[in-house]
C-alpha positions in Angstrom: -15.7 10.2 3.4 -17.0 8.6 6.9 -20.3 7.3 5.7 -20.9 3.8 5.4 -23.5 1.7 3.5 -24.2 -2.1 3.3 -23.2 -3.5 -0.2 -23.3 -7.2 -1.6 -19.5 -8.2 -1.5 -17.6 -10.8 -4.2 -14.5 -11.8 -2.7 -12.0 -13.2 -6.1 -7.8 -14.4 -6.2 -7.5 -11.1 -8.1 -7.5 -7.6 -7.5 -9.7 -5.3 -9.1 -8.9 -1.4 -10.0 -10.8 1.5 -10.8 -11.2 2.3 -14.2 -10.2 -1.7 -15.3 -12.6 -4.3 -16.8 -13.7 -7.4 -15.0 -15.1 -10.4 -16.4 -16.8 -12.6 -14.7 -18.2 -16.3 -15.0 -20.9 -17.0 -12.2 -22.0 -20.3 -11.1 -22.1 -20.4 -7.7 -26.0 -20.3 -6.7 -24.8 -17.7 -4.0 -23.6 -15.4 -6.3 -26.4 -16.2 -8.9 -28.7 -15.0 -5.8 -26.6 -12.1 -5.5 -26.9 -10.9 -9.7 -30.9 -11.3 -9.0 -30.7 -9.3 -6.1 -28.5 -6.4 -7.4 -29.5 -6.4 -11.5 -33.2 -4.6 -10.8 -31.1 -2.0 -8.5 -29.5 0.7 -10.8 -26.7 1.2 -11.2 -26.3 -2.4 -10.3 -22.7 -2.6 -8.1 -21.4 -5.1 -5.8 -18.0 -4.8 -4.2 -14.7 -7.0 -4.9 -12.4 -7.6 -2.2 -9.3 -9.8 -3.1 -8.9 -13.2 -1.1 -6.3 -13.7 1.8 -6.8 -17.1 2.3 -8.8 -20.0 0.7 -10.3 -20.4 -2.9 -13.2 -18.1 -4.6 -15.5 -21.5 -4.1 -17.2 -22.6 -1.7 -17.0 -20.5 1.0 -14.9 -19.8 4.3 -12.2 -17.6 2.7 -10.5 -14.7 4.7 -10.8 -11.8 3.1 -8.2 -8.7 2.8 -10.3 -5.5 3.8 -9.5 -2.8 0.9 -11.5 -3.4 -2.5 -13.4 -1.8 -5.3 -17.0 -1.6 -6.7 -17.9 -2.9 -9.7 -20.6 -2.0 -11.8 -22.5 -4.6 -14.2 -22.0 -3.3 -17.5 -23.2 -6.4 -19.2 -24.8 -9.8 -18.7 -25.3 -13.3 -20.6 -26.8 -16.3 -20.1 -24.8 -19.3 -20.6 -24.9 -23.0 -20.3 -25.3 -22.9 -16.4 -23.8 -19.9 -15.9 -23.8 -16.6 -16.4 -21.4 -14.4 -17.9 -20.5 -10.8 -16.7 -18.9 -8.5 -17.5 -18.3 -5.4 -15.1 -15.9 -2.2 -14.3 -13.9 -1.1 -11.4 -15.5 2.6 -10.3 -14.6 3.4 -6.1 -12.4 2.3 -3.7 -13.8 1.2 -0.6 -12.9 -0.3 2.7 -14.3 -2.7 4.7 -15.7 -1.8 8.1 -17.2 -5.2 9.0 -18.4 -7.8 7.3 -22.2 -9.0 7.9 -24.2 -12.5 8.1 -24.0 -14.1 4.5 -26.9 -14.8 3.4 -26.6 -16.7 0.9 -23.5 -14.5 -0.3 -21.0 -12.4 1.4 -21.9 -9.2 2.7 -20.3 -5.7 4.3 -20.6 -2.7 5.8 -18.3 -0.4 3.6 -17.0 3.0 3.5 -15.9 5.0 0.1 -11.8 6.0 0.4 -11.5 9.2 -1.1 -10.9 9.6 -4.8 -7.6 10.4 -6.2 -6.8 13.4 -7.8 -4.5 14.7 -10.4 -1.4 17.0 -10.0 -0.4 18.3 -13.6 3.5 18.7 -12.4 3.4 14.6 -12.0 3.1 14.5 -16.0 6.9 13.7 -16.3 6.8 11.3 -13.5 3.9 9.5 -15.5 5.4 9.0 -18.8 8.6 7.7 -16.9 6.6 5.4 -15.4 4.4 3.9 -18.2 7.8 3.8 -20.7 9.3 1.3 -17.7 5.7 -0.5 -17.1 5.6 -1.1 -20.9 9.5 -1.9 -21.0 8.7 -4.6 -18.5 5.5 -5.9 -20.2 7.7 -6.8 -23.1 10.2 -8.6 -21.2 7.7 -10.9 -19.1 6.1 -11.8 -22.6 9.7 -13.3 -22.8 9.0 -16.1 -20.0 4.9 -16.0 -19.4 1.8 -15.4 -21.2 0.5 -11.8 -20.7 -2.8 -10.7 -19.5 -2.3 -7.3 -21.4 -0.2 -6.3 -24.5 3.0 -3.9 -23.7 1.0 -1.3 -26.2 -2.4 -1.9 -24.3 -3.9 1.7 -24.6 -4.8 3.9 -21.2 -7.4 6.3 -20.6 -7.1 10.0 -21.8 -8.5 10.8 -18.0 -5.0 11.4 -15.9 -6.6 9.2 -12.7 -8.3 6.4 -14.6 -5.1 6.3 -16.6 -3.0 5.7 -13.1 -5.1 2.4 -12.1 -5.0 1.6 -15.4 -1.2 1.7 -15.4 -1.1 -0.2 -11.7 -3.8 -2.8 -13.1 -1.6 -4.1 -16.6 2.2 -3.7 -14.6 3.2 -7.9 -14.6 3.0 -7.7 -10.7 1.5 -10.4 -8.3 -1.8 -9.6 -6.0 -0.2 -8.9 -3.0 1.6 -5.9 -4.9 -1.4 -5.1 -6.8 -2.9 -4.7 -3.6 -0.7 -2.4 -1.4 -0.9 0.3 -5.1 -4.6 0.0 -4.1 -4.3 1.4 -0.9 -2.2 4.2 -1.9 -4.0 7.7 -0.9 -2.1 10.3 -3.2 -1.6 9.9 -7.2 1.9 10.5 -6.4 2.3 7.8 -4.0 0.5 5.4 -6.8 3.0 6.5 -9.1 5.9 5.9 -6.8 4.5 2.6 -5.9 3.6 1.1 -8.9 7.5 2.2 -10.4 9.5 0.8 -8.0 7.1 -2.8 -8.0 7.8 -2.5 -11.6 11.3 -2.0 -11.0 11.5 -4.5 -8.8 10.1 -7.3 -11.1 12.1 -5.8 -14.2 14.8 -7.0 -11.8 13.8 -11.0 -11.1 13.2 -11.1 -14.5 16.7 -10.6 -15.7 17.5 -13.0 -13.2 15.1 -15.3 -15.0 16.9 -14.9 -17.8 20.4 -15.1 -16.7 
């Protein structure tokens, strides 16, 4: 997938995954441009890029260069703001970012889709058992942003994000399971992160 297209761009301190819910509260006048110029287009997507440096307001943020699209699957007015609510579909990458005007913008390329290998089944249900495992012991020392028994997709692929997107890891690692190219690579990833903060956590709670 070589071809690229121009796409309104919404860099945020979080990583977004395919297949995974992202709600949003939009104030900023840029982005409040940016919802008017993408709600008449349908389907109505903009891309989400997690920040390298500097805050979501404001402006003059460095950007990391792998993201996702999200789609607006529903919109509210609040008391000046607006609340939305979208979903992770595509990776893409960035191949340069453009003027903003008013909000960020990029010249993007779709990274191909993953797809699903039957004979990983066994690897999969070892690795959600030790993503839930560890769900239930960070609940021990933090609040959770998903429950150890959050439910996954019955689709194999949207199932794997899924699984990458609720594992109690930080952005950075959340990131680098982003870029993987093969489900099998995702699955390796995202067990030994897990593994990995199963491991500080016990020496949290030594």
């Amino acid at each position: 997938m070589t071809d690229t297209f121009e796409i309104a761009m919404f860099p945020l301190g979080s990583v977004l995954f395919p297949a995974m819910p992202l709600p949003l509260r939009v104030f900023e006048q840029r982005y409040l441009q940016m919802l008017q110029d993408v709600l008449p287009v349908e389907p109505s997507e903009f891309g989400v890029v997690l920040i390298e440096r500097g805050q979501e307001v404001g402006g003059g943020e460095k950007r990391f260069d792998v993201g996702t699209i999200a789609q607006v699957a529903d919109i509210k007015v609040g008391d000046g703001h607006l609340a939305l609510l979208g979903e992770g579909t595509r990776r893409i990458e960035v191949v340069d970012w453009l003027t903003e005007d008013p909000y960020p913008r990029a010249l993007v390329r779709e990274l191909a889709p993953l797809e699903w290998d039957e004979d990983l089944r066994e690897r999969r249900d070892q690795t959600e058992a030790l993503v839930r495992r560890t769900l239930v012991r960070a609940g021990e020392f933090d609040e959770l942003s998903w429950s150890p028994s959050v439910e996954l997709s019955d689709d194999p692929v949207d199932a794997l994000w899924q699984l990458a997107a609720v594992a109690p890891l930080g952005a950075l690692d959340q990131l680098s399971l982003l870029r993987c190219e093969t489900s099998r690579r995702l699955l390796d990833a995202i067990f030994a992160a897990t593994q990995d903060a199963g491991e500080t956590l016990e020496a949290r709670g030594l």
